[in-house]
CHARMM-style PDB file with segment names, atoms N, HN, CA, C and O in Angstrom:
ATOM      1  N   UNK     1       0.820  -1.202   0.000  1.00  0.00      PROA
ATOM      2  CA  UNK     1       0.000   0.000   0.000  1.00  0.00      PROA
ATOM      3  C   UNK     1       0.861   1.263   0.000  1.00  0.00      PROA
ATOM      4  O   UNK     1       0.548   2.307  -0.572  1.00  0.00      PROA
ATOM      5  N   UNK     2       1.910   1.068   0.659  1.00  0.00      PROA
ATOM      6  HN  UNK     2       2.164   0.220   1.123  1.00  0.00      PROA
ATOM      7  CA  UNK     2       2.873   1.854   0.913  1.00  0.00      PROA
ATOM      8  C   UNK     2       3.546   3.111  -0.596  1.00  0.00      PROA
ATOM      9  O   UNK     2       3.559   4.320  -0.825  1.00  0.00      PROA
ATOM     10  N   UNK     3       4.024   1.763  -1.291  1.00  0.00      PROA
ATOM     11  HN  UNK     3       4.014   0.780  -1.105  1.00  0.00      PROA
ATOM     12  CA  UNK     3       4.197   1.734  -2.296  1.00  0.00      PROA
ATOM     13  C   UNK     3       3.603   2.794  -3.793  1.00  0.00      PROA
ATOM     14  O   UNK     3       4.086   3.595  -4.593  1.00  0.00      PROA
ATOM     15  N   UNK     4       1.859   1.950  -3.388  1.00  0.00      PROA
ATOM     16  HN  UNK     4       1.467   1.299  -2.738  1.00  0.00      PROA
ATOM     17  CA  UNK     4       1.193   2.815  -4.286  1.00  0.00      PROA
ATOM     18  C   UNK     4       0.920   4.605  -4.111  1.00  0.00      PROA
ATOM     19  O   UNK     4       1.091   5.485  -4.955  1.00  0.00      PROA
ATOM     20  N   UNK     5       0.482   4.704  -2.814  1.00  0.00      PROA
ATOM     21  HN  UNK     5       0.343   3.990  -2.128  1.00  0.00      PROA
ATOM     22  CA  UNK     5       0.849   6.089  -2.074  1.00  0.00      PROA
ATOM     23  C   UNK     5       1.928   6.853  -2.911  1.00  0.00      PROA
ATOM     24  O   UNK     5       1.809   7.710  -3.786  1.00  0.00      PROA
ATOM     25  N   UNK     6       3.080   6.220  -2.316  1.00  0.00      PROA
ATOM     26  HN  UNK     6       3.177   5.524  -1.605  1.00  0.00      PROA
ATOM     27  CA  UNK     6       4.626   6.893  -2.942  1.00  0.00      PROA
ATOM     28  C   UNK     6       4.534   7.349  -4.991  1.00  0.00      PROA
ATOM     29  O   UNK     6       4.949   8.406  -5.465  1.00  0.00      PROA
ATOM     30  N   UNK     7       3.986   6.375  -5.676  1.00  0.00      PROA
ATOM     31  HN  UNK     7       3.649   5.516  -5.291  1.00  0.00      PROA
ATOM     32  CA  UNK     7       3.735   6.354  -7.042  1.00  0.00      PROA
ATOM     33  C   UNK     7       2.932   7.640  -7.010  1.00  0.00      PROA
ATOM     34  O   UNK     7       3.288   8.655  -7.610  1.00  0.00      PROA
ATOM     35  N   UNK     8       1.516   7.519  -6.070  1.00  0.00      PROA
ATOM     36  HN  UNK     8       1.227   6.695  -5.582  1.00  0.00      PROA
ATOM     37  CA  UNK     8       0.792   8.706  -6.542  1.00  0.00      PROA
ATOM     38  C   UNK     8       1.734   9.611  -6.492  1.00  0.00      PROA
ATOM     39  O   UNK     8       2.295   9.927  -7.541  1.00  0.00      PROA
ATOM     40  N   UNK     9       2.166  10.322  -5.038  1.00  0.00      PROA
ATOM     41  HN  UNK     9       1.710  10.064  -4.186  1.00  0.00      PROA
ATOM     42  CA  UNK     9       2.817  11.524  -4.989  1.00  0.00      PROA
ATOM     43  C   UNK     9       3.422  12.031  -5.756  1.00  0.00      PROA
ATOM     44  O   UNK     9       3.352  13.185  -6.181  1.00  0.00      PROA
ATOM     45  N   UNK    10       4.511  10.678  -6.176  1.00  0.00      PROA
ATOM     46  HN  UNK    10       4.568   9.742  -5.831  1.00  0.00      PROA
ATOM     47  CA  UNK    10       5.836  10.592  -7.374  1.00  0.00      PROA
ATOM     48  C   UNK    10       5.341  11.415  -8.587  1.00  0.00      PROA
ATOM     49  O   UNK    10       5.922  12.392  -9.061  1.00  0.00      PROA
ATOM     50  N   UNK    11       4.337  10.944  -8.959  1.00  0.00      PROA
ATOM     51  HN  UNK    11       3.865  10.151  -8.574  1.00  0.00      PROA
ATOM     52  CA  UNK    11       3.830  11.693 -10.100  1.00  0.00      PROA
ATOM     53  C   UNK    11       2.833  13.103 -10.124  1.00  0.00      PROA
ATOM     54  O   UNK    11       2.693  13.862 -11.084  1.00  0.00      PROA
ATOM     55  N   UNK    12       2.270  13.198  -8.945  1.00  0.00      PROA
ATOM     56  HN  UNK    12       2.383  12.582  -8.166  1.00  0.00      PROA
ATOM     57  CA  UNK    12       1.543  14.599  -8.698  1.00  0.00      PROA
ATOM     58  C   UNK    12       2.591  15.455  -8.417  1.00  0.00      PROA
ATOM     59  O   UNK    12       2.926  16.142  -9.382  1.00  0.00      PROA
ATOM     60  N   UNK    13       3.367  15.669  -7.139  1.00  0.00      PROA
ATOM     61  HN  UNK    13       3.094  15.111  -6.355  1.00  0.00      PROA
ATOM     62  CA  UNK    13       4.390  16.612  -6.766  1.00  0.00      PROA
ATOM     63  C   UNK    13       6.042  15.552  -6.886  1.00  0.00      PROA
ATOM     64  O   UNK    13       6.628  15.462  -5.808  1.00  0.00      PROA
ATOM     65  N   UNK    14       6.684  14.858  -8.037  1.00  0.00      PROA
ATOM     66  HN  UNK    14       6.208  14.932  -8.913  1.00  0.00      PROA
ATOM     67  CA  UNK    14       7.954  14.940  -7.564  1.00  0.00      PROA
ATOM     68  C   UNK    14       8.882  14.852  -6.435  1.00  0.00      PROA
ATOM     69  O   UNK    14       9.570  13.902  -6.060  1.00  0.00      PROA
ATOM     70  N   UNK    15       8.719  16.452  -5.808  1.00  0.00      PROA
ATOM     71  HN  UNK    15       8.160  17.223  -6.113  1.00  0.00      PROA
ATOM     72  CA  UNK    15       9.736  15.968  -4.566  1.00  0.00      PROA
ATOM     73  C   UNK    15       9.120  15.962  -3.230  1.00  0.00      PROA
ATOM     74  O   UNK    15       9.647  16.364  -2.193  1.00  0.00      PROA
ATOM     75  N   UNK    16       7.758  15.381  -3.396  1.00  0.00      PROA
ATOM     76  HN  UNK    16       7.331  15.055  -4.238  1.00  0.00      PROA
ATOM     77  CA  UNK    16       7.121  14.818  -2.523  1.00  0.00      PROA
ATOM     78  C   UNK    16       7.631  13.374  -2.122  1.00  0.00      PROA
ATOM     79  O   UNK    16       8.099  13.029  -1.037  1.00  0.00      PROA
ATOM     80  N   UNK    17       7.395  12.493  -3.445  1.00  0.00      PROA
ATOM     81  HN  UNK    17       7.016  12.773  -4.327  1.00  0.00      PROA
ATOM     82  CA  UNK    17       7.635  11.134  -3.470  1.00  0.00      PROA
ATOM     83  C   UNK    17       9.107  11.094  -3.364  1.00  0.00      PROA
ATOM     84  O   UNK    17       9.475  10.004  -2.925  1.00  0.00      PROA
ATOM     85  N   UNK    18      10.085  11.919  -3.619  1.00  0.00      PROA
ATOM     86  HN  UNK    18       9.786  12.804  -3.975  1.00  0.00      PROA
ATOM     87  CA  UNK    18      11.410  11.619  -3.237  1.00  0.00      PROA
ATOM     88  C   UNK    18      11.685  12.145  -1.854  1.00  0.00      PROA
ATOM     89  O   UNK    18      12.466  11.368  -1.306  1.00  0.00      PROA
ATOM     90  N   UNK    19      11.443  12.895  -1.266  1.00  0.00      PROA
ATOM     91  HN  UNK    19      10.808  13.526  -1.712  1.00  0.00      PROA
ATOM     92  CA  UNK    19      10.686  13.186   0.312  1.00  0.00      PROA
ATOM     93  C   UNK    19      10.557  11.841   1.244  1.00  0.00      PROA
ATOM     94  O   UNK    19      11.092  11.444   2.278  1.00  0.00      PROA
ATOM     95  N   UNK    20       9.881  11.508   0.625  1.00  0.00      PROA
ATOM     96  HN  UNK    20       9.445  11.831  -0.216  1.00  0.00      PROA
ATOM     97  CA  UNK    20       9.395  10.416   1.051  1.00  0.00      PROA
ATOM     98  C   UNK    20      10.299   8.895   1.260  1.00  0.00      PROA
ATOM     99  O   UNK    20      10.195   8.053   2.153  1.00  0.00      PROA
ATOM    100  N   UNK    21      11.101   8.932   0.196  1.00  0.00      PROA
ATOM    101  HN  UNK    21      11.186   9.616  -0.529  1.00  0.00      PROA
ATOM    102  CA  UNK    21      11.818   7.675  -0.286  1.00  0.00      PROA
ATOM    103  C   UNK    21      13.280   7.604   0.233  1.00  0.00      PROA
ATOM    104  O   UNK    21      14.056   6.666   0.414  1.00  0.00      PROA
ATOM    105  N   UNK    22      13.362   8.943   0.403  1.00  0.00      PROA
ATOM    106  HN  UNK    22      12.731   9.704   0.255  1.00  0.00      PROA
ATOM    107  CA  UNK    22      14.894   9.368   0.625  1.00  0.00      PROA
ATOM    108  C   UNK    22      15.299  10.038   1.722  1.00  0.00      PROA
ATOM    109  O   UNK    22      16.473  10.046   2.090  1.00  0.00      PROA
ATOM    110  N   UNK    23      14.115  10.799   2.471  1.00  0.00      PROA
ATOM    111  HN  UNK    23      13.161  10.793   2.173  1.00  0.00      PROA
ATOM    112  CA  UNK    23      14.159  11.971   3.611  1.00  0.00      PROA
ATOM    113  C   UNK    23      14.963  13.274   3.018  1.00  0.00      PROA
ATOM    114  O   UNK    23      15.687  13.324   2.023  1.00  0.00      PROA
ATOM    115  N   UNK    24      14.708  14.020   3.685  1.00  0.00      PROA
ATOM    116  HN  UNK    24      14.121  13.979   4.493  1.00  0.00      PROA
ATOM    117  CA  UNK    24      15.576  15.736   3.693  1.00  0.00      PROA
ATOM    118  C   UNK    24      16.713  15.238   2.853  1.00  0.00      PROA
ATOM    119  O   UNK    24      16.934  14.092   3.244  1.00  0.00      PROA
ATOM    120  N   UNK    25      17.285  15.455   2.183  1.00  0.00      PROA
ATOM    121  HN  UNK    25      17.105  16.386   1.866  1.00  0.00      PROA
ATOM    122  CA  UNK    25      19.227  15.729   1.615  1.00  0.00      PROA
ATOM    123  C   UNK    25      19.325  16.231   0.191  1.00  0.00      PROA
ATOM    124  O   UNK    25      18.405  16.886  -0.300  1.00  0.00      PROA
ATOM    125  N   UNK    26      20.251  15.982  -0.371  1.00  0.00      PROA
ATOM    126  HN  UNK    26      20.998  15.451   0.028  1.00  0.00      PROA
ATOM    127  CA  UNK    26      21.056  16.277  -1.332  1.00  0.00      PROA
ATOM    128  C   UNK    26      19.578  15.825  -2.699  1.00  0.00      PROA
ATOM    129  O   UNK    26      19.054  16.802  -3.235  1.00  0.00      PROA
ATOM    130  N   UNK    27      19.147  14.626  -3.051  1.00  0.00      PROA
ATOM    131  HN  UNK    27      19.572  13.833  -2.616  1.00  0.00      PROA
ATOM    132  CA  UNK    27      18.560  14.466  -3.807  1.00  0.00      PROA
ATOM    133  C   UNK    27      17.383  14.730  -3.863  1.00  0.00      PROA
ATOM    134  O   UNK    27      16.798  14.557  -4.932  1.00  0.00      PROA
ATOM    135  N   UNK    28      16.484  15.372  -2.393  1.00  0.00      PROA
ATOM    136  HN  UNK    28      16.959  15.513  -1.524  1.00  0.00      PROA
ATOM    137  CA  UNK    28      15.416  15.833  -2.042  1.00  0.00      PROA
ATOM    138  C   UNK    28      15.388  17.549  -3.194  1.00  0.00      PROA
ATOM    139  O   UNK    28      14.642  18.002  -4.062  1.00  0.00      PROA
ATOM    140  N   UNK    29      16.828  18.044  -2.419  1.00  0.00      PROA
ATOM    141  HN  UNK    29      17.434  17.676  -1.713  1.00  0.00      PROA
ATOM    142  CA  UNK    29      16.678  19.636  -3.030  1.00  0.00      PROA
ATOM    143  C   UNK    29      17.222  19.523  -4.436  1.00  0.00      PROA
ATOM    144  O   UNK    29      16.797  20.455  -5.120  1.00  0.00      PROA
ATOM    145  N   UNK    30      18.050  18.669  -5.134  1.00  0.00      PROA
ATOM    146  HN  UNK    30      18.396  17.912  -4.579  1.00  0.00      PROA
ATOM    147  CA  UNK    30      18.408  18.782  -6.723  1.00  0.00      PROA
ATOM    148  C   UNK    30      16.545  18.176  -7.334  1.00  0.00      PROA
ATOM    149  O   UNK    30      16.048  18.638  -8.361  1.00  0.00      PROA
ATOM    150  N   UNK    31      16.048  17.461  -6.730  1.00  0.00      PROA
ATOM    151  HN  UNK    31      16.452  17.086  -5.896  1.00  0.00      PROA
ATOM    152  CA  UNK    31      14.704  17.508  -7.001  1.00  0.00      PROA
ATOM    153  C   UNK    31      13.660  18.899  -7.296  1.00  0.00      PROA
ATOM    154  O   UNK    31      13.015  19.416  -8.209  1.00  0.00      PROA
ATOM    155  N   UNK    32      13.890  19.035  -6.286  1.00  0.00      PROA
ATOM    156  HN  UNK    32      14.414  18.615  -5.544  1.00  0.00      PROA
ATOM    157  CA  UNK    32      13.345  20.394  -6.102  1.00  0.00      PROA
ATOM    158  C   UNK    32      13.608  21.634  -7.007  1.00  0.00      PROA
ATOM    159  O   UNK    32      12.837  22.529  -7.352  1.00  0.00      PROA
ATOM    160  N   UNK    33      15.345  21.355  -7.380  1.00  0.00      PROA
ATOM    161  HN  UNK    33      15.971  20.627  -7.099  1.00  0.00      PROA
ATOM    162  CA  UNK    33      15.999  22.669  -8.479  1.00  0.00      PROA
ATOM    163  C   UNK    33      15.014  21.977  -9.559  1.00  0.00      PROA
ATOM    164  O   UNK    33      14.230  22.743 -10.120  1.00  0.00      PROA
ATOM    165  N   UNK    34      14.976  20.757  -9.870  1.00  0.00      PROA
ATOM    166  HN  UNK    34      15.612  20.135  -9.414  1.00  0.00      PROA
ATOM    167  CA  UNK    34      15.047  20.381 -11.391  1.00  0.00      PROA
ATOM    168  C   UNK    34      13.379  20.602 -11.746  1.00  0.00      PROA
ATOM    169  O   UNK    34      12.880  20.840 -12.846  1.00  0.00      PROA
ATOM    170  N   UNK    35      12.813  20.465 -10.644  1.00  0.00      PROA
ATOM    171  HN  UNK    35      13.217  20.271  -9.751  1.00  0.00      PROA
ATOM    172  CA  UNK    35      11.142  20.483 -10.600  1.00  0.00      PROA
ATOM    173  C   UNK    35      10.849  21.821 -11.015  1.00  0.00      PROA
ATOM    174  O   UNK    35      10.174  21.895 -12.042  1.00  0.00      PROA
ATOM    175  N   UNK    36      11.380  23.506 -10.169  1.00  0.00      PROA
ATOM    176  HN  UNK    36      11.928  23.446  -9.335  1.00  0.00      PROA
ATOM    177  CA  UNK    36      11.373  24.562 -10.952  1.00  0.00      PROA
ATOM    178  C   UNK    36      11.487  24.767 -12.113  1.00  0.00      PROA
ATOM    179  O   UNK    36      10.746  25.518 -12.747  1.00  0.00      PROA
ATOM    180  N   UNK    37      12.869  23.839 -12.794  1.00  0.00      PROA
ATOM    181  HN  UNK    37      13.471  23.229 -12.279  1.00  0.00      PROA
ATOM    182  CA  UNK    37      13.021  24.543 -14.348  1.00  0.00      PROA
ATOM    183  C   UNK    37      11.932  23.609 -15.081  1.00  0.00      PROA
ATOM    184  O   UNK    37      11.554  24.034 -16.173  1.00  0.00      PROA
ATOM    185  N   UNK    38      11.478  22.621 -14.716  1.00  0.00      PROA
ATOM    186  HN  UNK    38      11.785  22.276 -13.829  1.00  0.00      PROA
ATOM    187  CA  UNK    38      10.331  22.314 -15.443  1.00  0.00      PROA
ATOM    188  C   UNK    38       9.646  20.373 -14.539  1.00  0.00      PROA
ATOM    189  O   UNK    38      10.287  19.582 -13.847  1.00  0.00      PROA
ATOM    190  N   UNK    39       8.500  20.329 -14.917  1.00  0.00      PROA
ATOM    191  HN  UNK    39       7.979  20.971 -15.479  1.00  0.00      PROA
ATOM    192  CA  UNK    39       8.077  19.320 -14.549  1.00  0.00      PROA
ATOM    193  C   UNK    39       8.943  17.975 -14.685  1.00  0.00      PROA
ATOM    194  O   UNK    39       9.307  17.185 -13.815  1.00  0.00      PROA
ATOM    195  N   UNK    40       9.172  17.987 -16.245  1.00  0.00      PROA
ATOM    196  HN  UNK    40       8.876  18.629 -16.952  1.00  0.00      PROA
ATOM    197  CA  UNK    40       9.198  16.655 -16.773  1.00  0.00      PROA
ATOM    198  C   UNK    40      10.968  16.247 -15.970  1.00  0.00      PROA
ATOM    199  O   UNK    40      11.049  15.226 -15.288  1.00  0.00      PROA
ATOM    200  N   UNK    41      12.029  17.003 -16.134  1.00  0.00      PROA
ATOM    201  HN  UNK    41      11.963  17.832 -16.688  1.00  0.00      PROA
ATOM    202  CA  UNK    41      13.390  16.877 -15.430  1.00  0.00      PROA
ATOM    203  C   UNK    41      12.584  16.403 -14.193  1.00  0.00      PROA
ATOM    204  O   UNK    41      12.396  15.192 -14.075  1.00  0.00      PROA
ATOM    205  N   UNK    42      12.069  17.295 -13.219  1.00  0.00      PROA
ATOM    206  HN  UNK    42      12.221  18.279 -13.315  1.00  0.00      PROA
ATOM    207  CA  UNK    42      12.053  16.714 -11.823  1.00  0.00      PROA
ATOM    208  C   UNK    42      11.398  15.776 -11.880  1.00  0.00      PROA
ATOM    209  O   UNK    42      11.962  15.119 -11.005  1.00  0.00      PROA
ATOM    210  N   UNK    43      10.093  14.740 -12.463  1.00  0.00      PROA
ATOM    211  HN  UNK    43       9.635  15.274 -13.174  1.00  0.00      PROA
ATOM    212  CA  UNK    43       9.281  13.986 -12.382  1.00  0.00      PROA
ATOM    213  C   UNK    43      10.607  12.598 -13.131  1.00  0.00      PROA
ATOM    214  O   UNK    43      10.480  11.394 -12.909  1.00  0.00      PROA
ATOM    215  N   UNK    44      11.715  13.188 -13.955  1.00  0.00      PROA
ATOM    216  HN  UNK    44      11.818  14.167 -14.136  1.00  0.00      PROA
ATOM    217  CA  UNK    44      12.217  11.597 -14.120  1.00  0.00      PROA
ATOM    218  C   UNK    44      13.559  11.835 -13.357  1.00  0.00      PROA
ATOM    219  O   UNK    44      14.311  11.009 -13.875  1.00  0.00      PROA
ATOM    220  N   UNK    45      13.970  12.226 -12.810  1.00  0.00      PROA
ATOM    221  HN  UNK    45      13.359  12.897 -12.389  1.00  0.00      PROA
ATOM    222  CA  UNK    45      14.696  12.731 -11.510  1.00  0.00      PROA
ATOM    223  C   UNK    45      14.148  11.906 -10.370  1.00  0.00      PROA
ATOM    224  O   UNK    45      14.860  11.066  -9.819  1.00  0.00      PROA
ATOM    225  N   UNK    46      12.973  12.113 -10.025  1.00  0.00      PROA
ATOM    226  HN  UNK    46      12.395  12.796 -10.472  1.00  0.00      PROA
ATOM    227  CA  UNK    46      11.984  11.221  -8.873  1.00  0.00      PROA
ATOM    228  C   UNK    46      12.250   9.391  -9.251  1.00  0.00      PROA
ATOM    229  O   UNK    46      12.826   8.547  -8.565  1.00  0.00      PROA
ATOM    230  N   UNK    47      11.605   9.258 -10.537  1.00  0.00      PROA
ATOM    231  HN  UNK    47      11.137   9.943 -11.095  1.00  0.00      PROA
ATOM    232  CA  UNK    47      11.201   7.955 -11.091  1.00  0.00      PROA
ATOM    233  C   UNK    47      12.595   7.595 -11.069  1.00  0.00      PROA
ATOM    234  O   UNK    47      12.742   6.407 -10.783  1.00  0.00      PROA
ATOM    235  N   UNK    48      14.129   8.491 -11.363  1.00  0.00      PROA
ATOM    236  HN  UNK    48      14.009   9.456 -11.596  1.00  0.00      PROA
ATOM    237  CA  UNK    48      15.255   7.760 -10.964  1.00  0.00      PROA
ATOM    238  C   UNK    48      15.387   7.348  -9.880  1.00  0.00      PROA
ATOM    239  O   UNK    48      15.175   6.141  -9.766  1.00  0.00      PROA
ATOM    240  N   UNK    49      15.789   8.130  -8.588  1.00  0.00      PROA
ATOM    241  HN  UNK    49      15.960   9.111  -8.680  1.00  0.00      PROA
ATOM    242  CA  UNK    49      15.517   7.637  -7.567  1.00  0.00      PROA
ATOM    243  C   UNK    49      14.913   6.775  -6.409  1.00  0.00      PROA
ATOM    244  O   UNK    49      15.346   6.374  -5.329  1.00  0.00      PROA
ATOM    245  N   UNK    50      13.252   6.614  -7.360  1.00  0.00      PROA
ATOM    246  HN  UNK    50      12.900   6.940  -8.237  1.00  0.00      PROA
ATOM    247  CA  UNK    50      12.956   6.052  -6.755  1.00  0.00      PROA
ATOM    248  C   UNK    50      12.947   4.403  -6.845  1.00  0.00      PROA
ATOM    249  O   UNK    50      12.518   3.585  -6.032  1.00  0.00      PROA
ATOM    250  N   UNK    51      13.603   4.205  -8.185  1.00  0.00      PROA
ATOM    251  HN  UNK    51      13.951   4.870  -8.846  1.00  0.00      PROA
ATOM    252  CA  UNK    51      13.666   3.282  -8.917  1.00  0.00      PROA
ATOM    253  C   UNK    51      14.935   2.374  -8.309  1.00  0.00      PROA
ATOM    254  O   UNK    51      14.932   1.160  -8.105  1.00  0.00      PROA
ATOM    255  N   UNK    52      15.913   3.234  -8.103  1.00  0.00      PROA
ATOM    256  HN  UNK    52      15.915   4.220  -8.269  1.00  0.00      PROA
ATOM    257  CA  UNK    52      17.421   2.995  -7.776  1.00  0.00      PROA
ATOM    258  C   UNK    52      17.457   2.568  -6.203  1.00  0.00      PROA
ATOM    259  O   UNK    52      18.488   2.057  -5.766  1.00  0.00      PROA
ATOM    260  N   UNK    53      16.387   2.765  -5.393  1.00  0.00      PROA
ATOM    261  HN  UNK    53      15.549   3.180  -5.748  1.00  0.00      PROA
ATOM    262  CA  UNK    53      16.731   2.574  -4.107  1.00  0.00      PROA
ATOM    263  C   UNK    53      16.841   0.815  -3.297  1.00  0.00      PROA
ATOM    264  O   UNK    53      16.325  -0.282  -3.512  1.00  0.00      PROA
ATOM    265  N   UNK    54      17.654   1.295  -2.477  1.00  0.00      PROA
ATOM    266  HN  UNK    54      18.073   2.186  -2.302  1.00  0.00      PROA
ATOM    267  CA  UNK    54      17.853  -0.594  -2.433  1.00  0.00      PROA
ATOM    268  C   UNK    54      16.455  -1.034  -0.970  1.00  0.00      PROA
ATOM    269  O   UNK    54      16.128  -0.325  -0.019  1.00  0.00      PROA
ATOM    270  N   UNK    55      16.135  -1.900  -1.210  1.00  0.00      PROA
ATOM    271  HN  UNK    55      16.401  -2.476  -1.983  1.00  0.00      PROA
ATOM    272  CA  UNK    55      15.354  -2.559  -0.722  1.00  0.00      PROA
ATOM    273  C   UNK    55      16.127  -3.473   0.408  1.00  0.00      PROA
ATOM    274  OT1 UNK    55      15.495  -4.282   1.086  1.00  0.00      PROA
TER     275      UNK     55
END
């Protein structure tokens, strides 16, 4: 359930779902830069991250 949650966010706000996946740091706020200059950078910025994380 967890999971699906994180997807929504991921795709409504970006550095919500990396917020989420990652806590406060470094890839939270380059999220955040890349989300200003436009959606689509920060939204596959997110889907990297969130993709990459180890289980």
């Amino acid at each position: 359930m967890g999971d699906i949650i994180r997807i929504i966010l991921l795709v409504v706000i970006p550095p919500i779902g990396v917020l989420f996946t990652v806590g406060f740091g470094l890839q939270f706020i380059l999220n955040v830069l890349l989300t200003l200059f436009g959606y689509i950078p920060g939204l596959i910025h997110a889907i990297w991250v969130v993709t990459r994380r180890n289980y």
